[in-house]
C-alpha positions in Angstrom: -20.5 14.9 22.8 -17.4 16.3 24.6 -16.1 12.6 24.5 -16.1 12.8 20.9 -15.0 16.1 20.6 -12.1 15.5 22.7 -11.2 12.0 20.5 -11.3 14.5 17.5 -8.6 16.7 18.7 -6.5 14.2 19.2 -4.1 14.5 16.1 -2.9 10.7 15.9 -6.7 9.0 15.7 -7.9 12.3 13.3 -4.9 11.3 11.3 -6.1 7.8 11.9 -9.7 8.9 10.8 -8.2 10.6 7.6 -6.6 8.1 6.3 -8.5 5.5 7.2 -11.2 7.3 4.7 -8.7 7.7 2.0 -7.8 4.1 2.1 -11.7 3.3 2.6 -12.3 5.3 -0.7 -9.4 3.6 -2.5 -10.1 0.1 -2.0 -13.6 -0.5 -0.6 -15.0 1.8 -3.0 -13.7 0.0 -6.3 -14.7 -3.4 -4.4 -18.5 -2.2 -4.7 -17.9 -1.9 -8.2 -16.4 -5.3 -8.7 -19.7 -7.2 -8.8 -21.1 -5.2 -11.7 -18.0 -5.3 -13.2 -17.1 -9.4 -13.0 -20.8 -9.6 -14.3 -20.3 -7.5 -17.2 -16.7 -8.3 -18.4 -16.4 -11.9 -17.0 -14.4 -13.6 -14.3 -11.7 -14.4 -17.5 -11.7 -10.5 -18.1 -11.5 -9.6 -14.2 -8.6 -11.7 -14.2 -6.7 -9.9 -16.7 -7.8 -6.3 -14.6 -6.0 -8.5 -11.1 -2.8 -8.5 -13.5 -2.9 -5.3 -14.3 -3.3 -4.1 -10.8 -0.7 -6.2 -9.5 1.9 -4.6 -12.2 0.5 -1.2 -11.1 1.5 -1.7 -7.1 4.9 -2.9 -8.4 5.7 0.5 -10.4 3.7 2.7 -7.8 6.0 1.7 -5.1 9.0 2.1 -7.5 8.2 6.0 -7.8 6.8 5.8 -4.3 10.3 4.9 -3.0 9.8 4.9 0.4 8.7 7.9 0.9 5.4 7.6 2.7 8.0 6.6 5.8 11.3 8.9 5.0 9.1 11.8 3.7 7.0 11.9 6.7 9.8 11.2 8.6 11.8 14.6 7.7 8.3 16.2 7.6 7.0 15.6 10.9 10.6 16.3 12.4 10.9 19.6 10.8 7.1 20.4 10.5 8.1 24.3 12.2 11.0 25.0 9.6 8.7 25.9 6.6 12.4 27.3 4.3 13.4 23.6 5.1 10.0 21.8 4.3 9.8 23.5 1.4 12.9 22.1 0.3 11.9 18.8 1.1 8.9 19.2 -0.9 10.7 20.2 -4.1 13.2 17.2 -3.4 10.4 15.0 -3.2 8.5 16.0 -6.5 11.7 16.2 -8.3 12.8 12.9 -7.1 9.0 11.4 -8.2 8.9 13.0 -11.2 12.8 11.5 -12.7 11.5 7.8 -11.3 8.1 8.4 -13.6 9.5 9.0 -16.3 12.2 5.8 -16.0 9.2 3.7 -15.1 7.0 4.4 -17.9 10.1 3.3 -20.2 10.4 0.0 -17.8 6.8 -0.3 -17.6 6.5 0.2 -22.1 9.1 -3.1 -21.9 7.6 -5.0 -19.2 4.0 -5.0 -21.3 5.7 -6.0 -24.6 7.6 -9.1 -22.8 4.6 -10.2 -21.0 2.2 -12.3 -22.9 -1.1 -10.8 -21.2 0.6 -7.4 -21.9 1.0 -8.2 -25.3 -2.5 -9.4 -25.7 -4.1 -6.3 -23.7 -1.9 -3.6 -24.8 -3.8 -0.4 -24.5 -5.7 -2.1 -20.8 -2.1 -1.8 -19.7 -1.1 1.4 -20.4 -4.5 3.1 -19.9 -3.6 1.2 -16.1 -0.1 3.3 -15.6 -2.5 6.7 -15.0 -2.6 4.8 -11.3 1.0 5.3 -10.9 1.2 9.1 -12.1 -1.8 9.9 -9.9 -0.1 8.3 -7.2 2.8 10.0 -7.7 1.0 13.1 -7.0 -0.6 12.7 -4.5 1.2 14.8 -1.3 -0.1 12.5 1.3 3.5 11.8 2.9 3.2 15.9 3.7 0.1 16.0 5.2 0.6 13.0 7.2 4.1 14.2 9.0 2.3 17.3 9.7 -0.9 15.6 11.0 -3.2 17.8 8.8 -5.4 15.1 6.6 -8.4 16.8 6.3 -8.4 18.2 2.8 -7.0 15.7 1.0 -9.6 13.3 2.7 -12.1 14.8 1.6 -10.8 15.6 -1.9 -9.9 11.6 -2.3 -13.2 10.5 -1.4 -15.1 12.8 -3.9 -12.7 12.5 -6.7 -13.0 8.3 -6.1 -16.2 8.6 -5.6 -16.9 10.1 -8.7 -14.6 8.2 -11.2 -16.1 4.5 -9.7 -19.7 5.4 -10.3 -18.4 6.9 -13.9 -17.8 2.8 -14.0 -21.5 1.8 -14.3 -22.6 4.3 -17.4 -19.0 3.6 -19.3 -19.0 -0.1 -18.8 -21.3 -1.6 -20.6 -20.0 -5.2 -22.4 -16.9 -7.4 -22.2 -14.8 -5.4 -24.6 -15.3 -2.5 -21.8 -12.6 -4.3 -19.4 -10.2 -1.9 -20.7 -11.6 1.1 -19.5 -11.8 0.2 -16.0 -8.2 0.4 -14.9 -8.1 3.6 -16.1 -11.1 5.3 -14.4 -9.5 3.8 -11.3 -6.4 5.8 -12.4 -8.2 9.0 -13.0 -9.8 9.2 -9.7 -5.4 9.3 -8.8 -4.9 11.7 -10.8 -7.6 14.2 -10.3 -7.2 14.2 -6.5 -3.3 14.5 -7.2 -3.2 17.6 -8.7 -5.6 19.4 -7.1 -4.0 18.0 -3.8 -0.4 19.0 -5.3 -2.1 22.9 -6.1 -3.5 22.8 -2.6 -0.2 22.1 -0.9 1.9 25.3 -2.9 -1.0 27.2 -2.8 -1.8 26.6 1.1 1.9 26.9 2.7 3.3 29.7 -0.4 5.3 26.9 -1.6 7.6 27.5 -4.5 8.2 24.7 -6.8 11.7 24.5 -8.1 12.9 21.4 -9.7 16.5 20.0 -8.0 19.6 19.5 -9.8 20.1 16.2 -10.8 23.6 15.2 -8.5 20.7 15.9 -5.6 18.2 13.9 -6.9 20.6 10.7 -6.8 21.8 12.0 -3.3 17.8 11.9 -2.4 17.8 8.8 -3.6 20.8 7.3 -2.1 19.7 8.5 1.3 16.5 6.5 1.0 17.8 3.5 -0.7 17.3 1.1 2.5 13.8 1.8 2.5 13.6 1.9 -1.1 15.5 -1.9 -1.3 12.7 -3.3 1.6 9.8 -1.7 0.4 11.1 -3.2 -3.4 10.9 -6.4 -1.8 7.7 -6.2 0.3 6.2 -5.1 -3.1 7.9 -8.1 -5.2 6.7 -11.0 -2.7 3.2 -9.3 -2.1 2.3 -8.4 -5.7 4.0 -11.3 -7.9 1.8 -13.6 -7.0 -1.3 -13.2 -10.1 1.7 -12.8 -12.5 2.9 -16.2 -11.3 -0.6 -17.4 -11.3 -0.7 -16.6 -14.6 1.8 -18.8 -16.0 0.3 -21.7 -14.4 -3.7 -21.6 -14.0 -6.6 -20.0 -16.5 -7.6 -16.4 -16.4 -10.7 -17.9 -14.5 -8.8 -19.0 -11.4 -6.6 -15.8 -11.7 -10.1 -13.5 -11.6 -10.4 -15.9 -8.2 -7.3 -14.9 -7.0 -8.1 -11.4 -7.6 -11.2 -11.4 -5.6 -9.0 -12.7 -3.0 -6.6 -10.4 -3.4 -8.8 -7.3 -3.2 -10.2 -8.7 0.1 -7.3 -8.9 1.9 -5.8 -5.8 0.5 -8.9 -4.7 2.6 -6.9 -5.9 5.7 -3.6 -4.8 4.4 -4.5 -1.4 4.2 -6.6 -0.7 7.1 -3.3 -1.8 9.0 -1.4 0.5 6.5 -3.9 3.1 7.8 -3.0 2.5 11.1 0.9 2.2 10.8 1.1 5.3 8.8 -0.7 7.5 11.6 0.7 6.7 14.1 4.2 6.8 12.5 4.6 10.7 12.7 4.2 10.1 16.6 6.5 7.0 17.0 9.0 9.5 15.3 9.0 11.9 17.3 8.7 9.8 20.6 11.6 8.1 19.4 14.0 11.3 20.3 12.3 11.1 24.1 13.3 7.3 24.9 12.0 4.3 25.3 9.4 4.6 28.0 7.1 7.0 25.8 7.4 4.7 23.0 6.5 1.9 25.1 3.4 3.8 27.2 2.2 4.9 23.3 2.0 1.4 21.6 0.8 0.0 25.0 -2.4 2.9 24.6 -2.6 2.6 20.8 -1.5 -1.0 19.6 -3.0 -3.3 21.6 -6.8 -2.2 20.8 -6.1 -2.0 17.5 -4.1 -5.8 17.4 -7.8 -7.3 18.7 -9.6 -5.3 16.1 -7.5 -7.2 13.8 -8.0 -10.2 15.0 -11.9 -10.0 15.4 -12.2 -8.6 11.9 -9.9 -11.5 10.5 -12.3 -14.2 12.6 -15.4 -12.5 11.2 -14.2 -12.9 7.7 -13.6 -16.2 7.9 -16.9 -16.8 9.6 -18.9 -15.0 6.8 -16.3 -16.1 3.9 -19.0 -18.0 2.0 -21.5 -14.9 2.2 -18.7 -12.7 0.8 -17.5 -15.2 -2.0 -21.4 -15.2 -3.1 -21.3 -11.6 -3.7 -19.1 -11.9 -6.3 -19.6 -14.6 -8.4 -22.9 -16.5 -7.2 -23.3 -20.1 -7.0 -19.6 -20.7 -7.1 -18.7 -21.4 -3.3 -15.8 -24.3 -4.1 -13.4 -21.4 -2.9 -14.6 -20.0 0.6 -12.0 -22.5 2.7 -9.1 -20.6 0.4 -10.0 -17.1 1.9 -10.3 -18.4 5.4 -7.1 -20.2 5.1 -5.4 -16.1 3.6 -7.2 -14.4 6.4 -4.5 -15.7 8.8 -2.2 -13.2 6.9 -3.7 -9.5 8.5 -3.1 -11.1 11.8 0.3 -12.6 11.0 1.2 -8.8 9.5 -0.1 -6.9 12.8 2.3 -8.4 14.9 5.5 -7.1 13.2 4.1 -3.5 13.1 5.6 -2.0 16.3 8.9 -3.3 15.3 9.3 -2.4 12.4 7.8 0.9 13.4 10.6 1.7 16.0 13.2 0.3 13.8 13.2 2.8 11.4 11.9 5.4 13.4 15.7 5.0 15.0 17.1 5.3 11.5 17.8 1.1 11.4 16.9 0.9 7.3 19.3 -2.0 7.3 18.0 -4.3 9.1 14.6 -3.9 7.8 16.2 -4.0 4.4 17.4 -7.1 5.3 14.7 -8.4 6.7 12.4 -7.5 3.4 15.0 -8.7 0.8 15.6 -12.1 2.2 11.9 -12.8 2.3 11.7 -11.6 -1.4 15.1 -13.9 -2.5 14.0 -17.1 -0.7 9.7 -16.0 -0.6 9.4 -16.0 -4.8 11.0 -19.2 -5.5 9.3 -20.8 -3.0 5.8 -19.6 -4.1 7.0 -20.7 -8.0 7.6 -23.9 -6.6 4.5 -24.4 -4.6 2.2 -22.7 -7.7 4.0 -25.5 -9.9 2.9 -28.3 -7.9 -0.5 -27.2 -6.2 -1.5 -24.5 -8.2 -3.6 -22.0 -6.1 -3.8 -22.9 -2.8 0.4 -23.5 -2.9 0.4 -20.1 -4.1 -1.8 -19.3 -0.9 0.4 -20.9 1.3 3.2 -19.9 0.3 2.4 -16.5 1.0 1.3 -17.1 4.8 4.8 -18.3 5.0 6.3 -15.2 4.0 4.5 -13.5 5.8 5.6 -15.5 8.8 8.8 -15.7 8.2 9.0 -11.5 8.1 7.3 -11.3 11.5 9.5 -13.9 13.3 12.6 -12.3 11.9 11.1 -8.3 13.4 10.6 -9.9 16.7 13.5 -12.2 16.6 16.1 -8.6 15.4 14.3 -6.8 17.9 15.1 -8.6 21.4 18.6 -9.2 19.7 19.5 -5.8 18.7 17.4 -2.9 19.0 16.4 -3.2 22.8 19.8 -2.9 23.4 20.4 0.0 20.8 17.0 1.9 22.9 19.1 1.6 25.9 22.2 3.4 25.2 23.2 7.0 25.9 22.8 7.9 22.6 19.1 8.0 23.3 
């Protein structure tokens, strides 16, 4: 008992805890559901849903812009200034709220060009309540000042909630364009009440900013902003490029593989994003206190990874079965993607002491050039092998990102660690 109550004091794995359970509620939650609702709609139907969600992540980063990392960044660097947080706060919401409003236009254009759009208007737009509930959401504030519990909690009764509302309101095929939004109003519940919480909690004043420091916001955060674009572009462009070349049925496939590994993706996004408010502030100290802190915190959590990634692939026919019965042809495509969570865990302290440093650049870099050469490439490969070029296209990309972290990193940062500046 005073082993576990000592691991619960300790602010980086309750951070870790917290959002683990957020992302657990997000993601694992609407996965339950995704049986009943492939069985009721149809794989074709599903596979119109994976498009929407892919067009979702695309826009929620957009308003997102970076600032689960910058955000938390100036948060958990300032987290005893409350005049200043404050003004962070109002910088951030007025920032989010300008990039909404630009995105639903974008978004209104993007679903009339786009053939599935057209032919599923109202599933589309019902869909962009995911991005406005996102864009509530304070998480980036409560994760630089290593407080999580509220919001965890709220998140996992408000998701709770809105995916069981999915069994009594889905009922027949036509019912696919409901779903998207109940997903979206779990977002938005949990987003204002987390957004009242925050004012109400610290005696917050919300104030919106003029608009010249809105686009100096958003100038300062542009390198981020440009990477996270791209990470976003090569990760979530695959179904819409599916869907120019294979039926809806093989794009409700993808889909099942997408949610699974998103699985993976998140519980390292979980992990990154908790320990980032640390790796910040170690980073003022030097590099031996970074290098004790992965060395404690990294290297458990690298063979989780890996065991979790071998025990998918071990059970991938069991876990294909579960959501669409009697069609096992595509098990050897999910062990071939579960390379990918390993591929991605490497790069994470890199990356995570590059821009704790304030190197945006080079991870811009690094993020854009996958995204210029990545897309193509996976066009190519969809064109001439349909899914599984698609597949392997994106464990190259993947690939290709973590060699170039590791490759800038004993090039350029090492030696940037190392000077007096430190």
């Amino acid at each position: 008992m005073l082993l576990i109550t000592s691991i619960l004091k300790n602010k980086v794995i309750r951070n870790f805890i917290s959002l683990a359970l957020i992302q657990l509620t997000n993601f694992i939650i609407p996965i339950l559901t995704f049986p009943y609702v492939i069985k009721i709609v149809g794989l074709s139907h599903f596979g119109i849903i994976t498009a929407i969600l892919s067009s979702i992540i695309f826009f929620q980063n957009v308003v997102d812009y970076g600032f689960n990392i910058s955000a938390t960044r100036e948060v958990a660097q300032n987290k005893n200034n409350e005049l200043l947080l404050n003004n962070i706060v109002n910088s951030i919401y007025s920032t989010k709220f300008l990039l909404l409003i630009i995105c639903f236009v974008f978004y209104l254009i993007f679903v009339c060009l786009y053939k599935i759009g057209q032919e599923n208007f109202l599933a589309f737009i019902l869909g962009f309540s995911m991005v406005v509930g996102n864009a509530l959401l304070p998480t980036w504030f409560f994760q630089g000042i290593e407080r999580m519990d509220f919001l965890t909690l709220l998140n996992v009764i408000s998701k709770i909630f809105f995916n069981g509302m999915i069994f009594l309101v889905i009922k027949d095929s036509n019912d696919y364009q409901w779903v998207c939004l109940l997903y979206g109003l779990g977002n938005v519940v949990s987003g204002l009440i987390g957004t009242l919480y925050l004012f109400k909690s610290k005696n917050y004043t919300l104030k919106f900013i003029p608009l010249s420091k809105i686009i100096k916001t958003l100038s300062e955060g542009r390198f981020i902003f440009y990477s996270n674009l791209s990470i976003s572009l090569y990760s979530n462009s695959t179904s819409l490029i599916l869907s120019y070349f294979v039926t809806p049925y093989i794009l409700g496939i993808y889909g099942i593989f997408e949610r699974i590994i998103l699985l993976y993706r998140h519980l390292l996004s979980v992990y990154s994003n908790s320990i980032y408010p640390r790796v910040c502030q170690l980073s003022l100290s030097g590099t031996q206190p970074l290098y004790q802190f992965f060395r404690t915190y990294y290297l458990p959590f690298f063979i989780l990874i890996v065991v979790l990634s071998l025990i998918g692939m071990l059970f991938a026919k069991i876990i294909i079965n579960y959501f669409i019965p009697n069609d096992l042809l595509y098990y050897k495509y999910l062990q071939l993607l579960l390379l990918t969570p390993i591929v991605i865990c490497v790069n994470i302290p890199f990356y995570q002491i590059l821009i704790a440093k304030n190197m945006q650049k080079i991870y811009q870099k690094i993020y854009t050039s996958a995204c210029v050469f990545g897309i193509p490439m996976v066009i190519v490969m969809t064109y001439k092998f349909d899914l599984i070029g698609a597949l392997i296209g994106i464990i190259i990309i993947e690939s290709y990102v973590t060699f170039s972290f590791l490759s800038h990193f004993y090039t350029k940062i090492i030696q940037f660690l190392n000077t007096k500046k430190l």
